[in-house]
N, C-alpha and C positions, 0 to 999 in steps of 0.2 A: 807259295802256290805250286800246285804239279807241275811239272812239265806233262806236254801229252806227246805223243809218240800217233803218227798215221799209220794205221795198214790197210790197205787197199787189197781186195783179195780177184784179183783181176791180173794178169797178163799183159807189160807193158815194156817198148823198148825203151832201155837208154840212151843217151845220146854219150859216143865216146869224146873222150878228150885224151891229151898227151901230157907226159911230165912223167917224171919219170919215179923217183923211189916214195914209195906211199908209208911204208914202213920196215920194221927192224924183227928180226925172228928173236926172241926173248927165252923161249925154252921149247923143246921138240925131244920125241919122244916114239920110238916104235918106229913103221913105214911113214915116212915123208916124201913125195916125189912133188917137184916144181918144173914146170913147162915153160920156158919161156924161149921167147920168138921161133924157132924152128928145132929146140934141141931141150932132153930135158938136163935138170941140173942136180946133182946128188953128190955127195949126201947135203940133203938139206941140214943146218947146223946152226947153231947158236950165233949171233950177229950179223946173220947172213939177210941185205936187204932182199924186200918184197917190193916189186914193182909194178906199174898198174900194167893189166895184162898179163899178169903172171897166174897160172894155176895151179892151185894147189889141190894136190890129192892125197887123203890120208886113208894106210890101210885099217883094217879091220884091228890092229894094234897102235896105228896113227895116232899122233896129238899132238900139234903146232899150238904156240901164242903167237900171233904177231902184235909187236906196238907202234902205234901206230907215230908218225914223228911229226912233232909241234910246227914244226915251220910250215906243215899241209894243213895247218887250222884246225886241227880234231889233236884231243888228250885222250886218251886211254888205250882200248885193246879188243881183240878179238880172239877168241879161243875156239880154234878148227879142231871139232873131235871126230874120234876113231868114224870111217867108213863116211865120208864127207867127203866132194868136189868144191872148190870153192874159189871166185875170180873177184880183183877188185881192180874199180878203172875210176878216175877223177872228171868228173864234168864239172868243165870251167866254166860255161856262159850260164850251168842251173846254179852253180857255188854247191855243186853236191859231190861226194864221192859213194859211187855204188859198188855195192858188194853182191853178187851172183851167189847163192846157194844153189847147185845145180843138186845136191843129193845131202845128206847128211844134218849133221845138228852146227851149231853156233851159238856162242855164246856173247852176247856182245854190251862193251862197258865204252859209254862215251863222256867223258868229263866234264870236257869244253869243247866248246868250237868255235872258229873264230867269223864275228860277223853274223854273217846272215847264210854261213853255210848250213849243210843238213849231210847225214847220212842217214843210205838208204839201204836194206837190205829184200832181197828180189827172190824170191823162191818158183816154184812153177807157176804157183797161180796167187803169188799174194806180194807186195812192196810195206815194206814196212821205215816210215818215216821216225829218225830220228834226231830230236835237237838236245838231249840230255840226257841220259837215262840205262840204267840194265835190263836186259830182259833177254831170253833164250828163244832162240826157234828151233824147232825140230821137226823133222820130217819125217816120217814110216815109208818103208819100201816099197806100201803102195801108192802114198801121194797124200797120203793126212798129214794135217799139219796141228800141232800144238803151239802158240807163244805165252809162255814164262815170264813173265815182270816183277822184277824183286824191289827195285827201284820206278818212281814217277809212274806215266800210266800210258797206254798203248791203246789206241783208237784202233777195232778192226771193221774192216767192211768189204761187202760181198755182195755184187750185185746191186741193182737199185732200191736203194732204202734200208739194204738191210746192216744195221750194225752191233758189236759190241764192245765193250771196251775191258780189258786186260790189266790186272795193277796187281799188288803186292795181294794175295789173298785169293784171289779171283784170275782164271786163265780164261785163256779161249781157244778153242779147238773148231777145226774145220774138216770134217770128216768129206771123202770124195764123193759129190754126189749127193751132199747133203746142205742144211746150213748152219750159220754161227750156232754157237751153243756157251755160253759158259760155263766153267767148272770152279766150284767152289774148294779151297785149301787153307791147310798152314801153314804160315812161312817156311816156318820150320820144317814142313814136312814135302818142302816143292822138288827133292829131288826122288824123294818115295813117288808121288805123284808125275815126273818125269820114268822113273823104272818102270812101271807099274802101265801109263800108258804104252811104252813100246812093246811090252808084254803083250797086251789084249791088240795091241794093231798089229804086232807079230802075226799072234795065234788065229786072229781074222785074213790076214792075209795067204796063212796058209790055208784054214779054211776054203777060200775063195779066188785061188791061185789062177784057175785058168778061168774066170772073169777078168782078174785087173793084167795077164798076160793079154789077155783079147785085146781090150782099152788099148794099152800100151802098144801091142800090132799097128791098130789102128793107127795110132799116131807116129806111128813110127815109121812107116810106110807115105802119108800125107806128109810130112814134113820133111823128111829126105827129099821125096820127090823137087818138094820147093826148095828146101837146099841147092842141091843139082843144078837147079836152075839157074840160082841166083852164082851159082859155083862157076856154072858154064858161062853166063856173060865177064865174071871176073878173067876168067882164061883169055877172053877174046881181046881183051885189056894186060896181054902178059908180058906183050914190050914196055911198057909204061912201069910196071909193075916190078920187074926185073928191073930197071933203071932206078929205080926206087932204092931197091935190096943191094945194089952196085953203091950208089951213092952213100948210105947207111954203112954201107962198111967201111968206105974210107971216109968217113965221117963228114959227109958233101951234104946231106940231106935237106940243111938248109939252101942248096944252093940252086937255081933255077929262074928266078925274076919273073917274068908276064909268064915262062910254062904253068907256074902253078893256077894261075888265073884260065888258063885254056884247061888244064886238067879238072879244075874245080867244074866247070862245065858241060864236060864231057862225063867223068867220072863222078858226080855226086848222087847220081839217081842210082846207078850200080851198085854206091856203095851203102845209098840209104836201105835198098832193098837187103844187101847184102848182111846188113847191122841186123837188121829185124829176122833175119830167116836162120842167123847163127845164135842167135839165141834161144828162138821159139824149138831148135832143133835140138842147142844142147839139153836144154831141161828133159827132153827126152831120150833122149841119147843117153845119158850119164844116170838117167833112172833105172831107162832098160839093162844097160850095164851092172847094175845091181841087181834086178831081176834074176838076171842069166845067173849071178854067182848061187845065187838061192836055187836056181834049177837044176844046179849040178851037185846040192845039195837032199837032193830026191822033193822040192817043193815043185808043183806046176806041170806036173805031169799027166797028160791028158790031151783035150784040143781047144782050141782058139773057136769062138762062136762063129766063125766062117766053117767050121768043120774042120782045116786043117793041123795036123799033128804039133804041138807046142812044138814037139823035140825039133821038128823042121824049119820052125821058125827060127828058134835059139842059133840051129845050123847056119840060117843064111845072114843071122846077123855078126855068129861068132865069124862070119865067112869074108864079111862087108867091115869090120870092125877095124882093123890094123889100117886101112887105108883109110873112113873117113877120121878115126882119131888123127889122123896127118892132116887130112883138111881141113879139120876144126881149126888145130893150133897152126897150119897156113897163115887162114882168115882172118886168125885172130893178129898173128905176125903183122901181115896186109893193112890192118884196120890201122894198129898201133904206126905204121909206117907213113897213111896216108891223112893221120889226124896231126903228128909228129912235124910232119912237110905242112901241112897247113897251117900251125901256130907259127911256126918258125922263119915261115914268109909271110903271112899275110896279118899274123896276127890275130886270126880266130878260126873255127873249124871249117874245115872244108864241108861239112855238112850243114853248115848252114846256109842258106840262100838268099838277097837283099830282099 
């Protein structure tokens, strides 16, 4: 019988967890760069572990495999290709480990998994569930998505009631702004049918360049702002926080007794907002970032549907950029430190509440 595979083509947060090596770098190739806790790590290289909260970015000559390692309940691999962001973090109490596509394609082989686990893969607007199965995701620079199923079969859905489903012969594409649609193939011919799409959502997107820069303004502006926000309560929490990052190095972090029960407390509503508004930020973030490389490539020139100049936007984000890429991978540091302290005293997340 198939296995089916969920995608949900919706916007949802995960819940983090701690633990530490997810998997094993198997071969790489081209730019590789790995982010992990407040520094990045280079040269990324063959045997080198991937840890949850680690990000990887691959340039425009990029190509990681990671394998993923048996004792975390998942058999097989992922393959990060060229022009890709990509994050993976283990939640313990779903038995799930997720994987963030903030930009780019993936390709992803799961064997086995042990139990009643699942992986998940999360792109801007779509989670794709799976319990066995291959299948590719790919993303276009302006936010289309195609998924790929060579193996078993992949449920998509978008909104209320609308779905389709995805298998060996048959894709399904979700154009922005539009709905499901399948596209009919031959096996044989799914990587033609992969070229071929980024070509036309290439050539649409330069077509229609300063529409989906507007869109992206848009959002890019609304969710910083919330960022910020949720940025600025984490600071106000920076003795705690700092004490954390103290401990952590000299390898104290489990240590603390009833503090973690008063931090749980105090700090789980910070951190819950905190989780949700570094997500919904990077997928835009890390798109815009892509953007901008295309507009220095003479794509998008022109103005944003408010009337102001693209070039001034690109400005103020090439301008804002160096520092919040520091607060991303902060926050992300923060999270991994405060779910970390959580398991290791209390024995389950600090985001969770009785």
């Amino acid at each position: 019988m198939k296995r089916m595979v969920l995608v949900s083509l919706f916007v949802c947060a995960g819940l983090y967890a701690t633990g530490p090596e997810m998997g094993m770098v198997s071969y790489v190739e081209g730019e590789v760069v790995l982010l992990r806790e407040d520094r990045e790590l280079l040269p990324v290289d063959f045997g080198m572990e991937v840890r949850e909260y680690d990000l990887i970015r691959t340039g425009r000559d990029g190509y990681v495999v990671v394998d993923f390692l048996e004792e975390g309940g998942i058999s097989g691999s992922v393959e990060i290709r060229p022009g890709s962001v990509f994050q993976v973090v283990r939640e313990e109490e779903e038995k799930t480990t997720t994987m963030e596509l903030f930009a780019g394609q993936v390709f992803l082989k799961v064997k086995r998994l042990a139990g009643t686990d699942e992986v998940v893969v999360r792109t801007e607007g779509a989670a794709m569930g799976v319990r066995g199965t291959e299948f590719e995701v790919i993303t276009s620079a302006g936010g289309d998505l195609l998924v790929i199923c060579t193996e078993g079969r992949v449920a998509c859905r978008a909104g209320e009631g609308e779905t389709a489903f995805a298998e060996p012969g048959k894709a399904v594409e979700r154009r922005v702004g539009e709905r499901l649609r399948t596209v009919l193939f031959r096996l044989a011919e799914a990587e033609d049918l992969k070229r071929n799409w980024l070509t036309e959502r290439m050539e649409a997107f330069r077509a229609n360049a300063p529409r989906v820069f507007s869109l992206y303004a848009r959002l890019y502006r609304e969710r910083k702002r919330a960022f910020d926000e949720a940025y600025g309560d984490l600071l106000r929490r920076q003795e705690v926080v700092n004490e954390w990052i103290r401990r952590y190095k000299q390898g104290r972090l489990s240590e603390g007794g009833p503090e973690a029960l008063r931090e749980r407390k105090e700090l789980a509503g910070v951190m819950l907002r905190l989780r949700k508004e570094l997500f919904l930020f990077s997928r835009v973030y890390y798109r815009l970032i892509e953007l901008v490389s295309y507009y220095h490539e003479g794509v998008g020139h022109g103005r944003l549907d408010t009337g102001e100049e693209i070039g001034s936007f690109v400005a103020q984000v090439e301008k804002e950029a160096r520092e919040l890429a520091s607060r991303l991978q902060y926050v992300r540091f923060v999270m991994f430190l405060f779910e970390q302290r959580g398991r290791s005293l209390l024995g389950e997340s600090l985001l969770f509440e009785d």
